[in-house]
C-alpha positions as a printed Julia matrix, in Angstrom:
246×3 Matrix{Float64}:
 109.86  103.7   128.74
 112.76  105.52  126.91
 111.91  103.81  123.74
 108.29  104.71  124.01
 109.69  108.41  124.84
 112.13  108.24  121.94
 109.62  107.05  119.11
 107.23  110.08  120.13
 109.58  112.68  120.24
 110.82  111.42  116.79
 107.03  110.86  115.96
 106.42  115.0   116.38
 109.22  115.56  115.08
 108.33  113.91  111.29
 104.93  114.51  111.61
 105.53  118.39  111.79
 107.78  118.15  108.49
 105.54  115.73  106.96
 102.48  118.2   107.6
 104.65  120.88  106.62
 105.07  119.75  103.01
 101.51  119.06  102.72
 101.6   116.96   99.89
  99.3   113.96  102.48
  97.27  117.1   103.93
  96.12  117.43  100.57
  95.94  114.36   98.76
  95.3   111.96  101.84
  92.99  114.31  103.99
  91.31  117.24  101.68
  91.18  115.36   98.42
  88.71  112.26   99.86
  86.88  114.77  101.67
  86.17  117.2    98.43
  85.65  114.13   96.17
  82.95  112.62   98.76
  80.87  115.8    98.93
  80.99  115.95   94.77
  79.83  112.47   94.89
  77.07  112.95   96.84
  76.1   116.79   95.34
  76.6   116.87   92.05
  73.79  115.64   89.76
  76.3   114.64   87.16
  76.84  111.0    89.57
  73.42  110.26   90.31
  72.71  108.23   87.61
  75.74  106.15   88.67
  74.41  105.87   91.81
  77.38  107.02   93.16
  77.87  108.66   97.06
  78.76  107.65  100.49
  75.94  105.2   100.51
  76.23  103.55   97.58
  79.37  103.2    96.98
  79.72  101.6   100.9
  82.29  105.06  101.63
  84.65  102.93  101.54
  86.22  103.65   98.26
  86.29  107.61   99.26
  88.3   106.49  102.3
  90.78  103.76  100.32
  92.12  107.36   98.62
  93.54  108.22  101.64
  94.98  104.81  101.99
  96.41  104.42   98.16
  98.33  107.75   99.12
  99.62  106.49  102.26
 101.23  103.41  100.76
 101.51  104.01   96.84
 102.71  107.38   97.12
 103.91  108.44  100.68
 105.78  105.65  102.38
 107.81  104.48   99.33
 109.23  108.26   98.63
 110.0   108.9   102.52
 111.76  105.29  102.9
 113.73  105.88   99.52
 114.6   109.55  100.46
 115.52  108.49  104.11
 118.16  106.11  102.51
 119.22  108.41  100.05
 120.11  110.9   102.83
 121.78  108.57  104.62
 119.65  108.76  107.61
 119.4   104.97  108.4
 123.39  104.85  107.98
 123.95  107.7   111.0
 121.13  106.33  113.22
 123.32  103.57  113.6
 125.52  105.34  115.16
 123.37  106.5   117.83
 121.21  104.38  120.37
 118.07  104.78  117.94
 118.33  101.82  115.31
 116.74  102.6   111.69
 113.47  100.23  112.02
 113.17  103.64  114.9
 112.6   105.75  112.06
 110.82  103.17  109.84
 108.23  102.38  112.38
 107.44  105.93  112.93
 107.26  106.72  108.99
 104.95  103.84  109.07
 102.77  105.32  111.84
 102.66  108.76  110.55
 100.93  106.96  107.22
  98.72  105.21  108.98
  97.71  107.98  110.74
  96.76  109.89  107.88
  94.73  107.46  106.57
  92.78  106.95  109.94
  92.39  110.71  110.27
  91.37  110.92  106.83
  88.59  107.93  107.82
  87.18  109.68  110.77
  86.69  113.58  108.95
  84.88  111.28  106.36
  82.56  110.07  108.51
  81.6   112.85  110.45
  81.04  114.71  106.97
  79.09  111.61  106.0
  77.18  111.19  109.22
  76.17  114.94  109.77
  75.9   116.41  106.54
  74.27  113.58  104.13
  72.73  111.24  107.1
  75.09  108.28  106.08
  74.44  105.25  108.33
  76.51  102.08  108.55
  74.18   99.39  106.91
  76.47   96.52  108.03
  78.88   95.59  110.35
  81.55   98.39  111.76
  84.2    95.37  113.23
  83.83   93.79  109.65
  84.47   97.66  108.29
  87.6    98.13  110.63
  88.62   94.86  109.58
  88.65   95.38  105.82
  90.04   98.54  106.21
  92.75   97.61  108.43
  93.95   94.64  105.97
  93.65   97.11  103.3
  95.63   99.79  104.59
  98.15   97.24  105.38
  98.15   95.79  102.17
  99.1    99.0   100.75
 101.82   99.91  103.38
 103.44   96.52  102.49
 103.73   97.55   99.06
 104.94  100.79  100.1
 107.56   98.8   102.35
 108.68   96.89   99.16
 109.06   99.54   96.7
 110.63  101.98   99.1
 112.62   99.41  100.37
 114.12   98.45   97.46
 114.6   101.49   94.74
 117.88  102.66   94.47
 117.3   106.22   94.41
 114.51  108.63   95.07
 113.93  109.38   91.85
 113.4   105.48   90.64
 110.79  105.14   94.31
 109.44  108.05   91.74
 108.94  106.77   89.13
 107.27  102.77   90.38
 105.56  104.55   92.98
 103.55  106.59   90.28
 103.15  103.81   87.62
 101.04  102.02   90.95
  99.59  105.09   92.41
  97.42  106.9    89.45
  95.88  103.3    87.8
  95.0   102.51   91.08
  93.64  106.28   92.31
  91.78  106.23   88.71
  91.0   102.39   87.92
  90.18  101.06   91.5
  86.79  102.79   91.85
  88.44  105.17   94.17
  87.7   108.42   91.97
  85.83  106.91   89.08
  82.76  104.89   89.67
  83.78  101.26   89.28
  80.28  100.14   88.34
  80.14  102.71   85.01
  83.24  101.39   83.4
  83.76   98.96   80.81
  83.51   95.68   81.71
  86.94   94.79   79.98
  88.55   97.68   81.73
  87.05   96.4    85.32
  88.51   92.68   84.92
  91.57   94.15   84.52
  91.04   96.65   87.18
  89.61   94.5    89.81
  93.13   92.53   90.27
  94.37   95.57   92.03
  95.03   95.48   95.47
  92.93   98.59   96.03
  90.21   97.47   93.9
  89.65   94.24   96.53
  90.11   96.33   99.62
  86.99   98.62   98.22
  85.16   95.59   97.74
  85.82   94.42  101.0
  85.19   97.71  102.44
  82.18   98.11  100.34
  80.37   94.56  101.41
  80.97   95.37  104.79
  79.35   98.68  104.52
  76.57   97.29  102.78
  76.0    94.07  105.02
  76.67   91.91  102.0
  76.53   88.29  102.53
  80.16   86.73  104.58
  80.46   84.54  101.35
  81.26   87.81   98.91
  84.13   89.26  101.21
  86.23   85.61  100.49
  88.48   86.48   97.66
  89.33   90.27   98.28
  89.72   88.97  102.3
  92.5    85.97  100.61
  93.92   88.45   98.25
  94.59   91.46  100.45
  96.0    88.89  103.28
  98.36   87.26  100.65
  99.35   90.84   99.86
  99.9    91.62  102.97
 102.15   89.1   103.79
 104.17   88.39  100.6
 104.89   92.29  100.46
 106.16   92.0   103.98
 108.08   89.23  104.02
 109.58   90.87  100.78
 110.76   93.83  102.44
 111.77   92.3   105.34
 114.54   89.8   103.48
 115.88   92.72  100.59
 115.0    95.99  102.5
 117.81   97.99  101.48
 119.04  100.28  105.08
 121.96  102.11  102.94
């Protein structure tokens, strides 16, 4: 009981100062939300075919998600170390993964909260309805937010500074918030520029998310399902063997 006690006090706690800074607020909660209602308003994308429906929402929601791990978790787990914060919480009866689970939670919170205020916009204000399956939706968002946070893991886990969790976590952030389908329609860009796109994480969790939506066939969900899991897992164990605690 103490350590469930302990992990939500610390849980408020970093979820006040996270909020506080509001660099998620905006770019994991209001900028999905504000690109989703352009999508589905603006004359400009409906040539493209481009809104909640057609795109399967699921690439509005995978913004929240590419901030969450290829922006957020890196740049708290790299500024943690840098402040020395896992060092002194070994001194106390809180170990580090403490503060490393609830960094991970807080992420994954946004990007849930971020899901849900999409859908009620979706649902209420342009009569979005799930064409597919929502447990096969869950699903591929699930693996796809944890695909992400694994990457997050890695590069916060092992940068040496804050400033060098910077740097990587930019050069994957922006090609994927621009490239993945995420901002841009996927469908509208060159074909050259979408094979080399499409090998991004993000890109196959849309897909996935996007098939599901859509009640595609089980058969076109097989390779972004195997590359998101392998993701998932090689990222993981990763950061698990070189995760740098000081």
């Amino acid at each position: 009981m103490s350590r469930f006690k302990g992990f939500g006090t610390l849980f408020g706690i970093e979820l006040k100062l996270n909020v506080r800074d509001m660099n998620m607020v905006v770019f994991a909660i209001a900028m999905p939300l504000v690109l989703g209602i352009v999508y589905d308003t603006d004359p400009a994308f409906e040539g493209a075919g481009y809104s909640f429906v057609e795109q399967s929402f699921g690439a509005v929601a995978s913004i929240a998600i590419c901030a969450a791990g290829a922006m957020g978790l890196p740049l708290a787990v790299a500024d943690y170390r840098e402040r020395k914060v896992f060092k002194r919480m070994k001194a106390t009866p809180a170990s580090p993964a403490l503060i490393l689970g609830v960094s991970l939670a807080i992420y994954a919170l946004y990007a849930a909260g971020s899901l849900a205020l999409l859908w009620a916009v979706a649902t209420l204000a342009f009569g979005v309805q799930m064409r597919g399956s929502w447990p096969a939706f869950l699903g591929g968002w699930l693996l796809t937010l944890a695909g992400m946070l694994s990457i997050g893991l890695v590069v916060g886990g092992l940068a040496r500074t804050s400033k060098q969790a910077s740097i990587i976590a930019s050069i994957l952030y922006f090609p994927m918030l621009v490239f993945s389908g995420a901002t841009l329609p996927f469908e509208i860009m060159p074909p050259a520029v979408q094979q080399v796109a499409g090998v991004m994480p993000l890109s196959q969790g849309i897909q996935l998310m996007k098939s599901a939506f859509l009640g595609a066939p089980p058969d076109v969900a097989a390779v972004p399902l195997a590359v998101l899991a392998a993701v998932a897992v090689a990222c993981t164990a990763v950061a698990v063997r070189f995760f740098r605690w000081e």
